[in-house]
N, CA, C and O atoms as a Maestro MAE file, in Angstrom:
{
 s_m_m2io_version
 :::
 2.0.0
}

f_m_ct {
 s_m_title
 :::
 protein
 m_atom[264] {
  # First column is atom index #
  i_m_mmod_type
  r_m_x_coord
  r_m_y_coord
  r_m_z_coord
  i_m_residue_number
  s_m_chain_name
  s_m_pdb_residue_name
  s_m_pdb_atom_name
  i_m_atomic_number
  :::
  1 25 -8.566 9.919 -47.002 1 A "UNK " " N  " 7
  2 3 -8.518 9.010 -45.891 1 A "UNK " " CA " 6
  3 2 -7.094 8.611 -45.533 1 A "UNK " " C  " 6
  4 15 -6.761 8.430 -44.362 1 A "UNK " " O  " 8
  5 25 -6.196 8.467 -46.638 2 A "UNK " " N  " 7
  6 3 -4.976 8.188 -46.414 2 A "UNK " " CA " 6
  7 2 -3.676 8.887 -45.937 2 A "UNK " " C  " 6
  8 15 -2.602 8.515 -45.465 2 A "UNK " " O  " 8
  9 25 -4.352 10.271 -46.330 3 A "UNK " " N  " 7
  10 3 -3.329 11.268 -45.523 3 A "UNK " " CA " 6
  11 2 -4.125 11.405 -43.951 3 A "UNK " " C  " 6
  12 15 -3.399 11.656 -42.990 3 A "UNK " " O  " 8
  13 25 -4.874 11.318 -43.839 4 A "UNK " " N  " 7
  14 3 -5.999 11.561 -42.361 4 A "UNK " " CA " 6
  15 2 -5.299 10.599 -41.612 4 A "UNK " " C  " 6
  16 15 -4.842 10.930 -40.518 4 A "UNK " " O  " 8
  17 25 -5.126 9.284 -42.104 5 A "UNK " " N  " 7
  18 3 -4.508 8.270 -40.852 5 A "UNK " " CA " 6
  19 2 -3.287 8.165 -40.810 5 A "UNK " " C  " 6
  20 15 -2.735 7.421 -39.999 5 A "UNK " " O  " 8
  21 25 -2.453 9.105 -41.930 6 A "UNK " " N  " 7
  22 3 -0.455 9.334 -41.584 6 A "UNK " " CA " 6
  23 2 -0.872 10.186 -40.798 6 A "UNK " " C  " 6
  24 15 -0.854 9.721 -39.658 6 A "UNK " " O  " 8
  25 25 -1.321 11.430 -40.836 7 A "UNK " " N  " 7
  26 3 -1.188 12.320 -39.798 7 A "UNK " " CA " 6
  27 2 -1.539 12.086 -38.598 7 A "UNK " " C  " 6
  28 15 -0.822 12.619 -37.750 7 A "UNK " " O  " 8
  29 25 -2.483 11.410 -38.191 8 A "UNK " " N  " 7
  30 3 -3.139 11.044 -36.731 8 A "UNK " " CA " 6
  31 2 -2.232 9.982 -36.222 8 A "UNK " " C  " 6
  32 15 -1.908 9.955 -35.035 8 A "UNK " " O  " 8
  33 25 -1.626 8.717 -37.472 9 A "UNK " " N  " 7
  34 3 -0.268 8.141 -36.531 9 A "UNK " " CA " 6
  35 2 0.952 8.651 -36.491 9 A "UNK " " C  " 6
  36 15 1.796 7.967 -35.913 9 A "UNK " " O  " 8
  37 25 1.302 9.730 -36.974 10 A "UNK " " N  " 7
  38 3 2.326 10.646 -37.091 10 A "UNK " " CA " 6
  39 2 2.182 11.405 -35.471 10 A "UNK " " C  " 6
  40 15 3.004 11.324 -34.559 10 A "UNK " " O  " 8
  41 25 0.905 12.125 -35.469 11 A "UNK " " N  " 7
  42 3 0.443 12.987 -34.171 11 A "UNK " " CA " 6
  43 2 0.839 11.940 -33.100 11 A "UNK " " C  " 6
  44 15 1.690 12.223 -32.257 11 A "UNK " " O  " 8
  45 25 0.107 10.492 -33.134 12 A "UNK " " N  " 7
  46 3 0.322 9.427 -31.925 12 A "UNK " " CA " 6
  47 2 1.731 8.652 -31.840 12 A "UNK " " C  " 6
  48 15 1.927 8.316 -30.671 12 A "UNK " " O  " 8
  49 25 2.521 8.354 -32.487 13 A "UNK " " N  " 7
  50 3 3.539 8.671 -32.396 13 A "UNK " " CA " 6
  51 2 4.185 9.870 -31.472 13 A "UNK " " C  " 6
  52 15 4.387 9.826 -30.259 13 A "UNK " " O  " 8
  53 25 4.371 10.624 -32.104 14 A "UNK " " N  " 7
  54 3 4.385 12.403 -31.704 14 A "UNK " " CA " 6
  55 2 4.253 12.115 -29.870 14 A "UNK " " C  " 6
  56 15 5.107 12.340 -29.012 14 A "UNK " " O  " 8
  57 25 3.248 11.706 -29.755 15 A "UNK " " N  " 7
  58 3 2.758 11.894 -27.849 15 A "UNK " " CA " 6
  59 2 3.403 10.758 -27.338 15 A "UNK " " C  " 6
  60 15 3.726 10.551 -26.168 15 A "UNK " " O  " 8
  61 25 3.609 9.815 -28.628 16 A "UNK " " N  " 7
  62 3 3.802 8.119 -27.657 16 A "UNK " " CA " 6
  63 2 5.681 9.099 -27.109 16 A "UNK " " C  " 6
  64 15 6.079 9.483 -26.009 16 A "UNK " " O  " 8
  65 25 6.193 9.142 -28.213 17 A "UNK " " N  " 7
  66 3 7.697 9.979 -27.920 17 A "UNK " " CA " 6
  67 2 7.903 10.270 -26.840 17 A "UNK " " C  " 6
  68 15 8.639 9.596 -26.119 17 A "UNK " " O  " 8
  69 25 7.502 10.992 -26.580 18 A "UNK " " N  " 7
  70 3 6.783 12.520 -25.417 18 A "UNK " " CA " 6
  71 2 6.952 11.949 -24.313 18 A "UNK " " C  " 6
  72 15 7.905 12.098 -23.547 18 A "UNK " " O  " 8
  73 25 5.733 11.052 -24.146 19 A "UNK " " N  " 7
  74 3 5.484 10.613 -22.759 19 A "UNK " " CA " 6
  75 2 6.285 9.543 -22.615 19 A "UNK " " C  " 6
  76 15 5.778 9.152 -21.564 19 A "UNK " " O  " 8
  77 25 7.170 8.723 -22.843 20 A "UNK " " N  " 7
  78 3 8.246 7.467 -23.256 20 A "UNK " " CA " 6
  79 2 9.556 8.131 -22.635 20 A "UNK " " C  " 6
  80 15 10.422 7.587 -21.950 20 A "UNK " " O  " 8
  81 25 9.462 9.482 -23.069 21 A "UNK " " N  " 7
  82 3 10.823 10.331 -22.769 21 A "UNK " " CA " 6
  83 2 10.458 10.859 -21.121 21 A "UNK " " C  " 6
  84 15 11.356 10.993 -20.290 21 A "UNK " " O  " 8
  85 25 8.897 11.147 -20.789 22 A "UNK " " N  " 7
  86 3 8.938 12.160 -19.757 22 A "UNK " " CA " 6
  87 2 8.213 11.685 -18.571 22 A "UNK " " C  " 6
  88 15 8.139 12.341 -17.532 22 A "UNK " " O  " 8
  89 25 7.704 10.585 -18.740 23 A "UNK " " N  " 7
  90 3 7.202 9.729 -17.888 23 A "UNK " " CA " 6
  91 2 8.305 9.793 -17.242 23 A "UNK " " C  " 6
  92 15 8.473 10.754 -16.491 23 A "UNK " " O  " 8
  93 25 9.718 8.404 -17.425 24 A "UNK " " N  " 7
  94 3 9.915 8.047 -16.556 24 A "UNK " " CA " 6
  95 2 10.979 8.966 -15.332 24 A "UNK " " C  " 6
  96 15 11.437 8.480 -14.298 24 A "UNK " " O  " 8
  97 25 11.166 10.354 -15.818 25 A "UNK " " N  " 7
  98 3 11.873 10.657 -15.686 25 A "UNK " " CA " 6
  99 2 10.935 11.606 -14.184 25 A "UNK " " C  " 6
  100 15 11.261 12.168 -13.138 25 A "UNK " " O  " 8
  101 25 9.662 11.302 -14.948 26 A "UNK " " N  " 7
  102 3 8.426 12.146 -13.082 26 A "UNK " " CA " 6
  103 2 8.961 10.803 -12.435 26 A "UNK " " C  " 6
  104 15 9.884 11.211 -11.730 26 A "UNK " " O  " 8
  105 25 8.897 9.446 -12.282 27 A "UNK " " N  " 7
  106 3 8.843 8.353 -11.943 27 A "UNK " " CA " 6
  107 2 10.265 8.116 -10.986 27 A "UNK " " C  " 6
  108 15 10.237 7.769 -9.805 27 A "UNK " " O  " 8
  109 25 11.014 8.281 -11.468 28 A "UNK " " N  " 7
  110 3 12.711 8.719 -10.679 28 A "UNK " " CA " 6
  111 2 12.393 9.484 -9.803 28 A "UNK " " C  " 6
  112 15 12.324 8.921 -8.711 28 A "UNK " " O  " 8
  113 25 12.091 10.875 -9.782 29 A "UNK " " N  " 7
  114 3 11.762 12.025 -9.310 29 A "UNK " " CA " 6
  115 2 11.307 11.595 -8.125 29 A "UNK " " C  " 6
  116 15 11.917 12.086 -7.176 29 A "UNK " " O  " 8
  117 25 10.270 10.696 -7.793 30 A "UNK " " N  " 7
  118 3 9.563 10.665 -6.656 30 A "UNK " " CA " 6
  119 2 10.076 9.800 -5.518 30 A "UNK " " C  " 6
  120 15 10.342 8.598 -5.492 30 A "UNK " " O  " 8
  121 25 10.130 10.592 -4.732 31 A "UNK " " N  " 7
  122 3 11.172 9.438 -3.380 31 A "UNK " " CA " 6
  123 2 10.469 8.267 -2.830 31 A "UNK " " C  " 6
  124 15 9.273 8.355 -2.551 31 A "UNK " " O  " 8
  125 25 11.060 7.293 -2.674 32 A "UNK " " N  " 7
  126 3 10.764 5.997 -2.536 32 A "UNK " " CA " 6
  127 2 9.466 6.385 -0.950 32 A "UNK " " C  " 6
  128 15 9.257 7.452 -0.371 32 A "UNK " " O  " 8
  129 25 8.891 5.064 -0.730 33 A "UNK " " N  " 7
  130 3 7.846 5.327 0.549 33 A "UNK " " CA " 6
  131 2 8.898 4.767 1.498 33 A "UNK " " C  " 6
  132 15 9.721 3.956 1.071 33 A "UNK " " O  " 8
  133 25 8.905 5.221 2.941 34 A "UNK " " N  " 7
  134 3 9.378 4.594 3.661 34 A "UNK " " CA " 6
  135 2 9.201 3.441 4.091 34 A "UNK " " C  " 6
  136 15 8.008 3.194 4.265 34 A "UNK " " O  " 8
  137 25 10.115 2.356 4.419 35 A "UNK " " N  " 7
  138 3 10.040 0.877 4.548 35 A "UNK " " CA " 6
  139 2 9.028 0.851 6.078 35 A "UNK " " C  " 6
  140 15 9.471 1.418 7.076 35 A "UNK " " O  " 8
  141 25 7.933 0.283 6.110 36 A "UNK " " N  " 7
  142 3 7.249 0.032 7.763 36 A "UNK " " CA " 6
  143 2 8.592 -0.370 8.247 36 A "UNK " " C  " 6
  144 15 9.692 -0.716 7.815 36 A "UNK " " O  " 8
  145 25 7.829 -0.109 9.586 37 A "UNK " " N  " 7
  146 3 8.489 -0.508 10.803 37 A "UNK " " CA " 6
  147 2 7.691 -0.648 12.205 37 A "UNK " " C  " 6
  148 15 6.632 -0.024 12.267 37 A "UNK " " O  " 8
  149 25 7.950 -1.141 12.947 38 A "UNK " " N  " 7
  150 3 7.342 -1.206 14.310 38 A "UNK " " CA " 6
  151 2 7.657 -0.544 15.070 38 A "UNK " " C  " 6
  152 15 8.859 -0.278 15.031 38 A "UNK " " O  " 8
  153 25 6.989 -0.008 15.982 39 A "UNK " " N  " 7
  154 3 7.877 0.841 17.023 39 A "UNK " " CA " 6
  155 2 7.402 0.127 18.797 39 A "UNK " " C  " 6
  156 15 7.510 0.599 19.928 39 A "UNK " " O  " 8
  157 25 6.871 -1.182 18.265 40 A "UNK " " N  " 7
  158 3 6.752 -1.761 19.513 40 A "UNK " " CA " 6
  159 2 5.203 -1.637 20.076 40 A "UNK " " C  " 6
  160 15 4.646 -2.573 20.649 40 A "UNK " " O  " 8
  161 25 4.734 -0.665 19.892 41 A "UNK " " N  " 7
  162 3 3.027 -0.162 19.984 41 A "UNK " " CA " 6
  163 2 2.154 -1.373 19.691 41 A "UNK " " C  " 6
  164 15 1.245 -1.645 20.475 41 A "UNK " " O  " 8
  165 25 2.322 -1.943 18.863 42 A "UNK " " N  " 7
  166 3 1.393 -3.264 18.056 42 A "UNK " " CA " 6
  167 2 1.867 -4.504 18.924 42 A "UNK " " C  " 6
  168 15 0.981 -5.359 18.922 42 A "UNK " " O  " 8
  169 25 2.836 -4.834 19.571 43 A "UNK " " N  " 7
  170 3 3.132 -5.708 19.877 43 A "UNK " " CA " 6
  171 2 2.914 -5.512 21.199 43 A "UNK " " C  " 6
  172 15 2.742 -6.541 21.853 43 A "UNK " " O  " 8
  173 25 2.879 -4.623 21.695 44 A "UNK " " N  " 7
  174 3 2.288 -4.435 23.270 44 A "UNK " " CA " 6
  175 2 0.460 -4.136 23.601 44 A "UNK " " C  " 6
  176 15 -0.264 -4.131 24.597 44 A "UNK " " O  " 8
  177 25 0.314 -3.931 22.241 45 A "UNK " " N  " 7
  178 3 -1.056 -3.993 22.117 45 A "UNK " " CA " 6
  179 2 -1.454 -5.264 21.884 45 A "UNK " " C  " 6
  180 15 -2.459 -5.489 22.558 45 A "UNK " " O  " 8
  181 25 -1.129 -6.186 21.247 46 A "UNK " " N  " 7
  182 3 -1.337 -7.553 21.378 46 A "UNK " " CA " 6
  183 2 -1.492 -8.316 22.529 46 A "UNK " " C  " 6
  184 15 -2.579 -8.845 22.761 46 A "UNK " " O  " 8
  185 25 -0.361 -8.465 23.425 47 A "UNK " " N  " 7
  186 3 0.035 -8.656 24.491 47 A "UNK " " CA " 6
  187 2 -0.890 -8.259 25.209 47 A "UNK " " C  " 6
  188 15 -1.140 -8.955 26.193 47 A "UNK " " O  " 8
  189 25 -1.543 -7.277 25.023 48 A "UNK " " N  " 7
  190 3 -2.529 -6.458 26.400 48 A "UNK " " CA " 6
  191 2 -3.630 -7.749 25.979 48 A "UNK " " C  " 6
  192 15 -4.012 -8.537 26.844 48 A "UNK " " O  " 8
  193 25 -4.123 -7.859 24.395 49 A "UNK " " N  " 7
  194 3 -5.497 -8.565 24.607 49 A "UNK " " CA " 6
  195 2 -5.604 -9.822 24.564 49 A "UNK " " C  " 6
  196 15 -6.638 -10.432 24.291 49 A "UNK " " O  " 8
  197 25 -4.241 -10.427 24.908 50 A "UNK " " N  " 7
  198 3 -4.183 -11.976 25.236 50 A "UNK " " CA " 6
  199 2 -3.848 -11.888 26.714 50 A "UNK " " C  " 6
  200 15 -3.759 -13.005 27.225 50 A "UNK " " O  " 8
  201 25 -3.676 -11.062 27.392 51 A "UNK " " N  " 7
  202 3 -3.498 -11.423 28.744 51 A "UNK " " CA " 6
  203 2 -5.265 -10.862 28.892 51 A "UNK " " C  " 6
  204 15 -5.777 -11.062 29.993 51 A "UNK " " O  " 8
  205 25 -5.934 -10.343 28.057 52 A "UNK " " N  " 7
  206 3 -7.110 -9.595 29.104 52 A "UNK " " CA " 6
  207 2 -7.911 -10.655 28.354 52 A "UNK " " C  " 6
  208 15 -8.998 -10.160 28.057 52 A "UNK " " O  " 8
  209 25 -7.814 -11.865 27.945 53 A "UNK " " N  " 7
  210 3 -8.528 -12.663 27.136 53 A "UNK " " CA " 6
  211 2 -8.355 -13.828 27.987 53 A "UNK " " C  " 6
  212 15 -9.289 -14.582 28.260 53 A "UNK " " O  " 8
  213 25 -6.917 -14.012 28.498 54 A "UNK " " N  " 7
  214 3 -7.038 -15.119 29.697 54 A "UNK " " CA " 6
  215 2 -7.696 -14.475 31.109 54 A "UNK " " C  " 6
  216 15 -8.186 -15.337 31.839 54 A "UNK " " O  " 8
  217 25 -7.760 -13.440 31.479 55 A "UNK " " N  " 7
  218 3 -8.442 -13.187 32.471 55 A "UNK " " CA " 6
  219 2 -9.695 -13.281 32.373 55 A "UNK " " C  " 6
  220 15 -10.358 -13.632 33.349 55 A "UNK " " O  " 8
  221 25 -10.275 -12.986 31.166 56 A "UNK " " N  " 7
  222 3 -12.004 -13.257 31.191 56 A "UNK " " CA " 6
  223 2 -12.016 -14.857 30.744 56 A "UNK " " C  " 6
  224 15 -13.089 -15.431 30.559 56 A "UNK " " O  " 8
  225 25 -10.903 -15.447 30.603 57 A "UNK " " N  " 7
  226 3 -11.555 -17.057 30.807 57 A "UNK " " CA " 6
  227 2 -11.368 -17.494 32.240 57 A "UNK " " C  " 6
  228 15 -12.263 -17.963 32.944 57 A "UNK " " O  " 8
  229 25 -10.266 -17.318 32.556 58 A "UNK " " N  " 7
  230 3 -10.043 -17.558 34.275 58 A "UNK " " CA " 6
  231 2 -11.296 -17.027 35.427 58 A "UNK " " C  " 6
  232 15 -11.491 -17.684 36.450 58 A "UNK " " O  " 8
  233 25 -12.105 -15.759 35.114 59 A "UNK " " N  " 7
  234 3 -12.661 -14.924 35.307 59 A "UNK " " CA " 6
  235 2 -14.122 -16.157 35.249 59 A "UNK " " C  " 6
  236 15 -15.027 -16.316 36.068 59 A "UNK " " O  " 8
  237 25 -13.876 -16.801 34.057 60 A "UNK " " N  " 7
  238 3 -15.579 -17.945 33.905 60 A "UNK " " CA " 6
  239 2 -15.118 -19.106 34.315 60 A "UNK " " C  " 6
  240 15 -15.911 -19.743 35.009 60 A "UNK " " O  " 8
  241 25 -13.855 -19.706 34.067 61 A "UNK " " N  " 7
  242 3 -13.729 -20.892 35.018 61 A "UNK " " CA " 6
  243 2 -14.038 -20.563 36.494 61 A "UNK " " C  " 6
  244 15 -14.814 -21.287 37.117 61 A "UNK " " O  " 8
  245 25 -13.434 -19.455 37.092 62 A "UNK " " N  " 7
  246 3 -13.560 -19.512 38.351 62 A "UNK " " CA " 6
  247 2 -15.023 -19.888 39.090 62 A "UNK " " C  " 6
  248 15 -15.426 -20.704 39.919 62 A "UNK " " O  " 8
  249 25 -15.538 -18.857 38.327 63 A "UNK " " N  " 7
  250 3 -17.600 -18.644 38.657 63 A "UNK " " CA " 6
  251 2 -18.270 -19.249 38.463 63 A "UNK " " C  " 6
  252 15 -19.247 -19.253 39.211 63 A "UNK " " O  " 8
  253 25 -18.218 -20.256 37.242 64 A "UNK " " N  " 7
  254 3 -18.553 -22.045 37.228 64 A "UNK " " CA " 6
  255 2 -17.974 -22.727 38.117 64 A "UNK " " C  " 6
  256 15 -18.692 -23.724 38.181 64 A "UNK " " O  " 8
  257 25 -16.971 -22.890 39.012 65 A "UNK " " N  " 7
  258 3 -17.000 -23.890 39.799 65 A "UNK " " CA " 6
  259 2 -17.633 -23.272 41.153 65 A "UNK " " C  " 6
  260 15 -17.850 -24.100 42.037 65 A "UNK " " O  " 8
  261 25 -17.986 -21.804 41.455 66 A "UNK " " N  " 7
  262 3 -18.744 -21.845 42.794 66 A "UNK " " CA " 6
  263 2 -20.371 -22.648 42.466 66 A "UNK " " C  " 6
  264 15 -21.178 -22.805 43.382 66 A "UNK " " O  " 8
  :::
 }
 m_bond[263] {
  # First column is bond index #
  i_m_from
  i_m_to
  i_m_order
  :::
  1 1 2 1
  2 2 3 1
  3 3 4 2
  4 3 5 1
  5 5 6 1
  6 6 7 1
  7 7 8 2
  8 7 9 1
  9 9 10 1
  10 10 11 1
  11 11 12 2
  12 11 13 1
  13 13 14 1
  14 14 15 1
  15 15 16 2
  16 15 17 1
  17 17 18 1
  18 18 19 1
  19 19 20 2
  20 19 21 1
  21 21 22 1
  22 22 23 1
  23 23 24 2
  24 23 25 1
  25 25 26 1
  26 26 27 1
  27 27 28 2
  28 27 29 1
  29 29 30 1
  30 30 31 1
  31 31 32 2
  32 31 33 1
  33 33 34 1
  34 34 35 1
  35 35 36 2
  36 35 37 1
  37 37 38 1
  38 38 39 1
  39 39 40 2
  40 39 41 1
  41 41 42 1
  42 42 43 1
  43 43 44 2
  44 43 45 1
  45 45 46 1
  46 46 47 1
  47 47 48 2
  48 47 49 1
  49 49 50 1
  50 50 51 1
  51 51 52 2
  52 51 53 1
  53 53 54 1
  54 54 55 1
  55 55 56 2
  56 55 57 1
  57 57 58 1
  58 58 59 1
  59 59 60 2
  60 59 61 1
  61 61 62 1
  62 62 63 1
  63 63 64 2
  64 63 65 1
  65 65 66 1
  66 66 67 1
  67 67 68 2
  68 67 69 1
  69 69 70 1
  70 70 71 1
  71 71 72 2
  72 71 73 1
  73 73 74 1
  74 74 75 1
  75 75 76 2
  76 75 77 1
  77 77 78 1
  78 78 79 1
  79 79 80 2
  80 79 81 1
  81 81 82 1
  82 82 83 1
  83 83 84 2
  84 83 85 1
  85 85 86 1
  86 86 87 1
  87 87 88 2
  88 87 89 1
  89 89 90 1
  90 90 91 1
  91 91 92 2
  92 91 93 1
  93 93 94 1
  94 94 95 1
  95 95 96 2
  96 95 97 1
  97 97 98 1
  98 98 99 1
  99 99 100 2
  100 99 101 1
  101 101 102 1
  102 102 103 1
  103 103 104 2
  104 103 105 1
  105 105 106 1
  106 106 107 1
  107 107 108 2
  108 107 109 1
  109 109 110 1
  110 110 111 1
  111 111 112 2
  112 111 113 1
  113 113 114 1
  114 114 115 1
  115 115 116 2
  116 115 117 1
  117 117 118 1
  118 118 119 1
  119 119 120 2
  120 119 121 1
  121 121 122 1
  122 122 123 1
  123 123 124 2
  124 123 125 1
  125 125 126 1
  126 126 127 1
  127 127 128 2
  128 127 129 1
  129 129 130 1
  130 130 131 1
  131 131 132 2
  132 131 133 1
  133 133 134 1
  134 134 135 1
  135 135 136 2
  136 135 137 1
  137 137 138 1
  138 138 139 1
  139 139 140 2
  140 139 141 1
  141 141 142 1
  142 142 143 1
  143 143 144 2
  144 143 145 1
  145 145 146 1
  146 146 147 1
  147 147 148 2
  148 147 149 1
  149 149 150 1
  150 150 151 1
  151 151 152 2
  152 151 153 1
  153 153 154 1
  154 154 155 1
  155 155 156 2
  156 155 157 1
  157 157 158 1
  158 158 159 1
  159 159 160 2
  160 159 161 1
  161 161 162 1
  162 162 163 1
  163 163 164 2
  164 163 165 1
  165 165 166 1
  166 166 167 1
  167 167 168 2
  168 167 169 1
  169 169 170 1
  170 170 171 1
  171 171 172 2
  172 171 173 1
  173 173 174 1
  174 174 175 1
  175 175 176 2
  176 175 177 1
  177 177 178 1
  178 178 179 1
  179 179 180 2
  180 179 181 1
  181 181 182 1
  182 182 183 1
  183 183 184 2
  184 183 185 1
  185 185 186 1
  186 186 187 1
  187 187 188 2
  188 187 189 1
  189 189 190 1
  190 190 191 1
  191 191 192 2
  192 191 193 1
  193 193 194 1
  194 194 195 1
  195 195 196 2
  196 195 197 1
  197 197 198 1
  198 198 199 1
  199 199 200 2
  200 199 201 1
  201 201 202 1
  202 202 203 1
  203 203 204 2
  204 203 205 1
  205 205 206 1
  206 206 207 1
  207 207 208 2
  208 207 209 1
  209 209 210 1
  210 210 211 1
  211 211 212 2
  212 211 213 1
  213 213 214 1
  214 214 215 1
  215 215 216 2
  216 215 217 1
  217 217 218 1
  218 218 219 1
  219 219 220 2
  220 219 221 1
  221 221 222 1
  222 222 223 1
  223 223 224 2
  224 223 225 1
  225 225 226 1
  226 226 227 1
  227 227 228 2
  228 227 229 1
  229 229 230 1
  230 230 231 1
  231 231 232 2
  232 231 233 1
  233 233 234 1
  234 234 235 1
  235 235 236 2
  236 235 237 1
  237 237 238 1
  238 238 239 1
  239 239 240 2
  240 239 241 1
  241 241 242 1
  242 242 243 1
  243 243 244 2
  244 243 245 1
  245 245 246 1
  246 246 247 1
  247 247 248 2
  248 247 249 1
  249 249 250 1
  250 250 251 1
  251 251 252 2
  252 251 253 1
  253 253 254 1
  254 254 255 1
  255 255 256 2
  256 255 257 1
  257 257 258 1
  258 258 259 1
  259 259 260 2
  260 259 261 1
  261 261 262 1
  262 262 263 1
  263 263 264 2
  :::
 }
}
């Protein structure tokens, strides 16, 4: 039993090494994500559904007061 659990923490060890050394080095490797940005699209899309949001209230004030 006592040589069974040096060798298996010897082996885990062994991988902890391994991957400690080679992890971070995939982790560097990978190029950052690009930072968002706007390109103005979202903000003119906004804009569209607050002006088309006061027209359908203007649109029911008007037709309630005939």
């Amino acid at each position: 039993m006592a040589v069974s659990s040096r060798v298996s923490f010897g082996v885990m060890a062994i991988v902890a090494l391994i991957f400690s050394i080679a992890l971070p080095a995939v982790v560097q490797a990978q190029a950052p994500a690009p930072a968002p940005t706007s390109d103005g699209t979202t903000i003119d899309q906004g804009i569209a559904y607050v002006l088309m949001l006061v027209a359908l209230v203007l649109t029911y004030i008007i037709h309630e007061t005939n």
